[in-house]
C-alpha positions as CSV (number, residue, x, y, z in Angstrom):
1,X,108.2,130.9,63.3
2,X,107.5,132.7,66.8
3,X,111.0,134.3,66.5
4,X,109.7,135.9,63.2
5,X,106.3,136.6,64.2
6,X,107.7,138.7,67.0
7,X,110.7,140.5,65.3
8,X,107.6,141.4,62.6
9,X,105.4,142.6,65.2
10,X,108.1,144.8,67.3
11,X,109.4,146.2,63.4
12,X,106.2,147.8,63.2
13,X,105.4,148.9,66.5
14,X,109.1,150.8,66.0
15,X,107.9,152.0,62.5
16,X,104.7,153.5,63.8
17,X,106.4,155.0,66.8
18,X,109.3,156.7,65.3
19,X,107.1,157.7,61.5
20,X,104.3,159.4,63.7
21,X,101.7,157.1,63.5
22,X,100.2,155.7,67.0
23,X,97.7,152.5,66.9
24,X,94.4,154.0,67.4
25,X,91.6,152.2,69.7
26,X,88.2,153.3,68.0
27,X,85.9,154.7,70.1
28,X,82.2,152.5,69.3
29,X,79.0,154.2,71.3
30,X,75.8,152.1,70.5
31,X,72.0,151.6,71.9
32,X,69.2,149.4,71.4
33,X,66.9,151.3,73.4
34,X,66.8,154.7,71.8
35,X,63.5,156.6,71.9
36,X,61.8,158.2,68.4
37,X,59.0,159.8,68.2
38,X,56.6,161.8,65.2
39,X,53.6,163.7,64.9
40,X,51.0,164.7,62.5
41,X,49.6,167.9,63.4
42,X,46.3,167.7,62.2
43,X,43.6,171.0,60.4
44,X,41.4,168.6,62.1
45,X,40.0,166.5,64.1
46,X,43.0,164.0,66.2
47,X,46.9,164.5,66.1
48,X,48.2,161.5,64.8
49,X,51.2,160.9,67.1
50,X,53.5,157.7,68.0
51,X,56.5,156.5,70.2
52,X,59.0,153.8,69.3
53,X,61.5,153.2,72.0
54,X,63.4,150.4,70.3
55,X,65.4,152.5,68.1
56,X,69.4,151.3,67.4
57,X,72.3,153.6,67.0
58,X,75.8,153.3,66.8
59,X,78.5,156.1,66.5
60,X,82.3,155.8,66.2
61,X,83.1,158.8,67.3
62,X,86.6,158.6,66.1
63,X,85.7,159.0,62.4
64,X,82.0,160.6,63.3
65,X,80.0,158.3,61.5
66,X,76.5,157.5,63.3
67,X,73.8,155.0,62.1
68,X,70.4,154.5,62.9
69,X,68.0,151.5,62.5
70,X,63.8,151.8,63.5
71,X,61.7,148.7,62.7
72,X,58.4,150.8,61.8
73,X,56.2,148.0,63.6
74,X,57.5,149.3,66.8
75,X,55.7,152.2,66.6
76,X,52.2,152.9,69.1
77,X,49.9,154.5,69.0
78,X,47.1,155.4,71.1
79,X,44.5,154.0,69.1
80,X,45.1,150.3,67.6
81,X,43.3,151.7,64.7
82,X,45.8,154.1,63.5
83,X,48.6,152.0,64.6
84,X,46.7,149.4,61.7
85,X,46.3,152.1,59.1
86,X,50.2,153.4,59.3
87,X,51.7,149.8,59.4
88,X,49.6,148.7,56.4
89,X,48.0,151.7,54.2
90,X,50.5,154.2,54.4
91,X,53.9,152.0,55.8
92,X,53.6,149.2,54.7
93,X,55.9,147.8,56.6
94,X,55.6,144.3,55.9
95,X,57.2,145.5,52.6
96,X,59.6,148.0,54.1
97,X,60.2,146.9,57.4
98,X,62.2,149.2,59.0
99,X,63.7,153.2,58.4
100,X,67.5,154.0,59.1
101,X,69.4,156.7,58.8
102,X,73.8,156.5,57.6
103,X,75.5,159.8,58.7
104,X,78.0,161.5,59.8
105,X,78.8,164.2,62.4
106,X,80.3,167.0,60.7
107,X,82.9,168.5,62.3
108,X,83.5,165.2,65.2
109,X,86.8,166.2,66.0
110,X,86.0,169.3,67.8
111,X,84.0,166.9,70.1
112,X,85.9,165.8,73.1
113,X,84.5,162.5,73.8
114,X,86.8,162.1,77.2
115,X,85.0,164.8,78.9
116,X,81.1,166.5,80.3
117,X,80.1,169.1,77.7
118,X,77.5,169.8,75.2
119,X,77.5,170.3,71.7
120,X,75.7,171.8,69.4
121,X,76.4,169.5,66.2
122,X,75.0,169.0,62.1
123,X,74.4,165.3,61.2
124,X,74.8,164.7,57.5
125,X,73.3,161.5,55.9
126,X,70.9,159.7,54.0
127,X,67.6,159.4,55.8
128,X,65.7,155.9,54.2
129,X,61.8,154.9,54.7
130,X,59.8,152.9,51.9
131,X,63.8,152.0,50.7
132,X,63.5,155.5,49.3
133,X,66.7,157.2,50.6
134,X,66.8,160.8,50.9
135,X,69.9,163.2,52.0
136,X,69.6,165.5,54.7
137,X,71.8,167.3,57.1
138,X,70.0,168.2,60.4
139,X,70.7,169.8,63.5
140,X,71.0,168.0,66.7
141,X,72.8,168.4,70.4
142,X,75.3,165.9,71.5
143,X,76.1,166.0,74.9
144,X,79.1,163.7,76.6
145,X,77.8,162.5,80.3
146,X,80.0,160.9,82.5
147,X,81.2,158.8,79.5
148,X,78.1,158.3,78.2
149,X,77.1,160.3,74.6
150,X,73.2,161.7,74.4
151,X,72.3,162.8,71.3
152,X,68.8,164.4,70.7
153,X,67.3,166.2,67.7
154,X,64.0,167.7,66.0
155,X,62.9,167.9,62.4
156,X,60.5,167.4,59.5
157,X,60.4,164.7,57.3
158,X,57.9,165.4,54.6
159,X,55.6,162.6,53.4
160,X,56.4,163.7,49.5
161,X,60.3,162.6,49.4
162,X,59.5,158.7,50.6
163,X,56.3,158.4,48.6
164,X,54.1,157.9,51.5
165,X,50.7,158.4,49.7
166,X,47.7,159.9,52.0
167,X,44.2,159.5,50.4
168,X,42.1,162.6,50.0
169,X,39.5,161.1,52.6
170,X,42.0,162.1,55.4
171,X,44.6,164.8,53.8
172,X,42.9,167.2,55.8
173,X,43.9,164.6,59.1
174,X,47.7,164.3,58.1
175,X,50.4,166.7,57.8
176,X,52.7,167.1,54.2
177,X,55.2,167.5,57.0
178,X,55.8,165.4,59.9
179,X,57.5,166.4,63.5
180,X,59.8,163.7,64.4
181,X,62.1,163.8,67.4
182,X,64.6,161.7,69.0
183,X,66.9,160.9,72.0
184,X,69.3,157.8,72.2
185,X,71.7,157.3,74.9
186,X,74.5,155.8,74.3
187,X,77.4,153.5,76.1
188,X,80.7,152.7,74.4
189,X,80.7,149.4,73.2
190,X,83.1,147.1,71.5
C-alpha cells in the first residue's frame, strides 16, 4: 500500500511539474490586535468618539481576500455614559454582537508581498452591523514592512444603511455620517 501511495504521490508531483502547475503555499496574514476607531462630529455640544483595539483580520494575500471581525462591546468611550447608550439604545449589541467586514483586495496581484513598499489599494466587500450587510468598496493603503502587512483606511459609514435609529432628542448630537478609521498590523500566520 506504501509502494502505491508513493508511486501516486511522485505521478502527480511529475504531472504538475511538467503541465505547468506548481503547488502553491498560501500566504495567511492575520491580527487580533487591530485598532478601529469612529467619530460623531457633533452641530453640538460633545463629539461622540470611540476606540476598539481588539479588532481581528485575516488576509490571504494569494487570492486577496481580507476579513474583519469587531465585537461592538469593545468599544470606549470617554464617558461610561455614552459607552451605555451605544451598546444598548442605538447597538444593541447584545442582539448584534459584533460588525465584520468580507472583502477583497482588488487588484492583489500587483502587490508584492515578498518585499518593503506601499500601496495604494481599493477593498471591495460587504460591510455588516445590526446583521444588515451593506456593499462597499473603499480606499485604503497597504504597506509590506519587513514581512509584516499594515493596512490602514478612512471612511463614512452612514447610520441610514444599518438601521441605526437616533432619537430626535439628540439628532442634533450625532452625525447621518460617521468617521471611522482603522490600522491593523498584520504577521503571516498559518
Amino acid at each position: 500500500m506504501k509502494t502505491v501511495l508513493s508511486n501516486l504521490k511522485g505521478f502527480l508531483l511529475a504531472f504538475a511539474l511538467v503541465s505547468g502547475v506548481t503547488p502553491s503555499v498560501a500566504q495567511k496574514y492575520m491580527t487580533r490586535n487591530g485598532y478601529v476607531h469612529f467619530k460623531s462630529n457633533a452641530l453640538v455640544d460633545d463629539d461622540v468618539e470611540a476606540v476598539n483595539r481588539s479588532m481581528a483580520c485575516a488576509l490571504d494575500a494569494q487570492t486577496g481576500e481580507i476579513a474583519f471581525n469587531v465585537l461592538i462591546k469593545n468599544f470606549t468611550f470617554r464617558k461610561a455614559l455614552m459607552q451605555e447608550h451605544f451598546n444598548e439604545n442605538y447597538m444593541e449589541s447584545d442582539k448584534y454582537p459584533k460588525a465584520t467586514y468580507k472583502g477583497k483586495i482588488v487588484d492583489h496581484q500587483k502587490i508584492d508581498f515578498s518585499k518593503n513598499g506601499k500601496y495604494k489599494v481599493k477593498l471591495a466587500g460587504t460591510l455588516t452591523i445590526r446583521d444588515i450587510p451593506k456593499n462597499r468598496e473603499d480606499e485604503a493603503e497597504l504597506e509590506v514592512r519587513d514581512g509584516t502587512i499594515i493596512i490602514t483606511s478612512a471612511f463614512g459609514v452612514a447610520c441610514a444603511d444599518h438601521d441605526i435609529k437616533i432619537p430626535k432628542l439628540v439628532e442634533d448630537k450625532i452625525a447621518k455620517v460617521i468617521d471611522v478609521d482603522f490600522k491593523v498590523e498584520l504577521k503571516e500566520g498559518r
